[in-house]
C-alpha positions, 0 to 999 in steps of 0.5 A: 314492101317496107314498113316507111316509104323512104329512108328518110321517113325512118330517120325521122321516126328513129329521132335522127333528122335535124329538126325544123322551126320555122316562123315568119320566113324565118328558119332556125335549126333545133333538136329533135325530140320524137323519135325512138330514144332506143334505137337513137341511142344505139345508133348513136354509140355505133357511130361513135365506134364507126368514127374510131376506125381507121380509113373507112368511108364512114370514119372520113365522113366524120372527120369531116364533118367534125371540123364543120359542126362539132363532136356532137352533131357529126355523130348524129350525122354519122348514126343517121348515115349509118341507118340510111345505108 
């Protein structure tokens, strides 16, 4: 038995998962701001670390992304990765 159904659920609890905001049809991505700022940020920094490494799965996903969304934003994909896995 978990403590959250899914892993998303957990994502979204640590203030990883993208946030939302929809309004007459239209959908416009914006920041999360609920979530438990410490374990974001600790995630956040191991992501950080993970990137650097050399020839991991982990590391070439942030390459990739990287080239697609920006420093920023692929960290927190990579922390919010790292806390699904």
């Amino acid at each position: 038995m978990s403590y959250f159904p899914s892993d998303k659920h957990i994502t979204s609890w640590a203030g990883l998962s993208p946030g939302n905001n929809e309004s007459a049809g239209k959908k416009k991505r914006s920041k999360s701001l609920a979530g438990n700022k410490a374990l974001k940020s600790i995630m956040c920094e191991c992501a950080w670390c993970a990137s650097m490494s050399k020839n991991t799965r982990l590391s070439m996903c942030y390459k990739r992304w990287v080239k697609r969304m920006g420093k920023k934003k692929a960290t927190i994909a990579l922390a919010s990765l790292m806390l699904r896995i």
